[in-house]
C-alpha positions as CSV (number, residue, x, y, z in Angstrom):
1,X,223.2,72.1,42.4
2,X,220.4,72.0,40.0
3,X,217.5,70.1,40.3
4,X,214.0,69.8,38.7
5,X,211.3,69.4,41.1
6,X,207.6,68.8,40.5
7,X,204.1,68.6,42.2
8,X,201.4,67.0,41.3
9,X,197.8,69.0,41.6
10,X,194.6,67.7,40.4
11,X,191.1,69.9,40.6
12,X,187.6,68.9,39.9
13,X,186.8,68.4,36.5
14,X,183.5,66.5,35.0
15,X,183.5,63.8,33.0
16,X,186.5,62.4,34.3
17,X,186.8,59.5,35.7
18,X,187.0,59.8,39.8
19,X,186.1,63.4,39.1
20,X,189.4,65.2,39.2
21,X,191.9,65.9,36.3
22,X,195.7,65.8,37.2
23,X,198.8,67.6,36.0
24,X,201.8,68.1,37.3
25,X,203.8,71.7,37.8
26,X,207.5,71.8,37.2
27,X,210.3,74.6,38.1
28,X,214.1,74.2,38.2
29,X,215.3,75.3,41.2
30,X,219.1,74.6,43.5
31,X,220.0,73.0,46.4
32,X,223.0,73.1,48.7
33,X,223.2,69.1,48.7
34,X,221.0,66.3,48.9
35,X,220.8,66.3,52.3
36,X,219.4,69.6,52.3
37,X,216.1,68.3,50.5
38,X,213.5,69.4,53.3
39,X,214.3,72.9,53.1
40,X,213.7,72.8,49.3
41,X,210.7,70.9,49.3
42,X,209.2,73.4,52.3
43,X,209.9,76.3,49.6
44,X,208.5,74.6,47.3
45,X,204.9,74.0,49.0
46,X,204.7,77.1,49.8
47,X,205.4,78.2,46.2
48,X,202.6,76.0,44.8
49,X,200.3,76.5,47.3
50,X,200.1,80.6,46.5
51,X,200.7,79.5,42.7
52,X,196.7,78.0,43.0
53,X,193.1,78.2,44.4
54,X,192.0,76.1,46.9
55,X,190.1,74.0,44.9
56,X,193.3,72.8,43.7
57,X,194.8,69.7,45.7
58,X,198.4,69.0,46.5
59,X,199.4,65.7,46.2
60,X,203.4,65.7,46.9
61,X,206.8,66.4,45.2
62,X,209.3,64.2,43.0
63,X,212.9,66.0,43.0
64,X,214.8,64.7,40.0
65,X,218.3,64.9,39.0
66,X,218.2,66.9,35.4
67,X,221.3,65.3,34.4
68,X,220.4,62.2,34.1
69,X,216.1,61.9,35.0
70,X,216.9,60.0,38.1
71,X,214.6,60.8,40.9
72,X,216.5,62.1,44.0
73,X,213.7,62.4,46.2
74,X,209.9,62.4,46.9
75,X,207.7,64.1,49.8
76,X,204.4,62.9,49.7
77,X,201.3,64.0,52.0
78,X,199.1,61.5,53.6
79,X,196.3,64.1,53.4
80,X,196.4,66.7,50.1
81,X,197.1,69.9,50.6
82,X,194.2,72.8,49.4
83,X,196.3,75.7,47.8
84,X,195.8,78.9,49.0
85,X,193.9,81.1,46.4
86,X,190.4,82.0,46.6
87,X,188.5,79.9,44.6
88,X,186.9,80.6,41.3
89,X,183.1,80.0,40.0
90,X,182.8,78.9,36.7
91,X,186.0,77.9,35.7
92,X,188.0,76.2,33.0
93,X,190.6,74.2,32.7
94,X,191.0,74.5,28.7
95,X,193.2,77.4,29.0
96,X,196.2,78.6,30.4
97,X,198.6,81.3,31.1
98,X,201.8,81.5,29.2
99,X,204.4,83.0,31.2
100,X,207.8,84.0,29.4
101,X,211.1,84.6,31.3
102,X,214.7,85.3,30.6
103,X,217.6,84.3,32.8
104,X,220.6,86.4,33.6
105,X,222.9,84.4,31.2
106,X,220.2,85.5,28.5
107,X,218.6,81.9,27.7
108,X,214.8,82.3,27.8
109,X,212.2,80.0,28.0
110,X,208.0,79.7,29.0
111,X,206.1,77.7,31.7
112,X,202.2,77.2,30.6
113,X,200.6,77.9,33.9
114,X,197.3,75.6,33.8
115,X,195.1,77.5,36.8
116,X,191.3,77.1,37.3
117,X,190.7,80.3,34.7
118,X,187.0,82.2,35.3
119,X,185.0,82.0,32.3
120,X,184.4,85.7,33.0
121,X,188.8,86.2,32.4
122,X,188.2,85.9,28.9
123,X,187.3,88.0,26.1
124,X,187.8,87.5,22.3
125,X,190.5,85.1,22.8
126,X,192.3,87.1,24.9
127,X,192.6,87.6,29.0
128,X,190.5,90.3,30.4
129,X,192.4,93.0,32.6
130,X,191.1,91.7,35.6
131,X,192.0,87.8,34.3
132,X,195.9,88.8,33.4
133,X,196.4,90.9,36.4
134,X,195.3,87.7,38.2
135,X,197.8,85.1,36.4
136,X,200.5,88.5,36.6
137,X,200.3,88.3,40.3
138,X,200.1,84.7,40.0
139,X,203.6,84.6,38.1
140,X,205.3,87.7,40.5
141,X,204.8,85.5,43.7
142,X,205.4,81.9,42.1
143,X,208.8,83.1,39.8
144,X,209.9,86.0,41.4
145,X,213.5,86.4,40.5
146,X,215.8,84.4,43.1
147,X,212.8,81.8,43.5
148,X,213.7,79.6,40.0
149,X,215.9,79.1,37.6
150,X,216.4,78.3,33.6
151,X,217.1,74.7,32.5
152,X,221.0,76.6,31.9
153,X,220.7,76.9,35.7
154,X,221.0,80.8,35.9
155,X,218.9,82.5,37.8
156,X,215.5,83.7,36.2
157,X,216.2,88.0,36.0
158,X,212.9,88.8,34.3
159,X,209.4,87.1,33.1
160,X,205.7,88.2,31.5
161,X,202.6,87.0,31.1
162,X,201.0,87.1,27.6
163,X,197.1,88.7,27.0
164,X,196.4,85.7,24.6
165,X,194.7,82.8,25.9
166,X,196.5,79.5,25.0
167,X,194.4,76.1,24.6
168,X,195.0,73.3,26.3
169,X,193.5,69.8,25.9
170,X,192.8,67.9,28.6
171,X,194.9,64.3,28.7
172,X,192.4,63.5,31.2
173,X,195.2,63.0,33.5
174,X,195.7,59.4,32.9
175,X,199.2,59.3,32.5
176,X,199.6,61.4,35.9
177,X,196.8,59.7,37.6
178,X,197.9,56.2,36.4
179,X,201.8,57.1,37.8
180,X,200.9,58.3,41.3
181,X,202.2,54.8,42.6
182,X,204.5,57.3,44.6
183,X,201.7,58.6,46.3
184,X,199.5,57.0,49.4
């Protein structure tokens, strides 16, 4: 069955109150049944973990029924979880990544990848060679096809990652921040 599962990362950020700004990540991906929740959840970890640097913090996962929004499951961690990517100096968090993919029944869609981007992975609006191999490889471990799947719930069969830079505003993570009742 499909489900739509999502983690909740936060990375240092000034001016923000408590000093970290929070987002959340969401992929569709299937499950055999309920019951089968750890398994998924495992998978998932380790997709997010190689999806970020390790100045990135993982916080836990909400698995939620698309059908109908309810949520099905949560997996928090007492301590968060570093992600797995070296670490960038200088970074933003004002950009991001826009990855496009296209399913095998043909329905397409994009995931904007926020990532702690080096200032240096940018040139004239635009991502350096060196900054969109980065978010490629990024995108080829995280949606690989057989990993995740479109909101149609076929498989993802093909994706890219676009040169241009896209903005992205901080929300200062309030709304994220403010709902992590579900977390310790």
């Amino acid at each position: 069955m499909l489900v739509r599962v999502n983690a909740l990362l936060s990375c240092p950020w000034p001016g923000i109150t408590g000093g970290r700004y929070y987002w959340t990540h969401t992929a569709y991906m299937k499950t055999e049944d309920w019951a089968s929740n750890n398994a998924l959840f495992h998978a998932w970890t380790l997709r997010v973990a190689i999806g970020y640097t390790e100045d990135v913090l993982l916080y836990g996962h909400r698995m939620i029924d698309p059908d109908d929004g309810s949520i099905v499951a949560t997996q928090t961690f007492t301590t968060p979880q570093a992600c797995d990517q070296d670490a960038v100096d200088d970074y933003t968090l004002l950009v991001a990544g826009r990855w496009r993919f296209v399913a095998d029944d043909g329905t397409g869609g994009y995931h904007l990848h926020r990532y702690p981007v080096g200032e240096d992975w940018i040139s004239e609006g635009q991502f350096t060679p060196f900054g969109l191999g980065r978010l490629e490889a990024v995108a080829g471990s995280m949606y690989a096809p057989g990993k995740v799947y479109a909101r149609s719930g076929s498989e993802v069969s093909g994706w890219s990652v676009s040169p241009n830079i896209v903005g992205w505003q901080l929300r200062h993570g309030t709304k994220r921040r403010n709902s992590r009742f579900w977390l310790p």
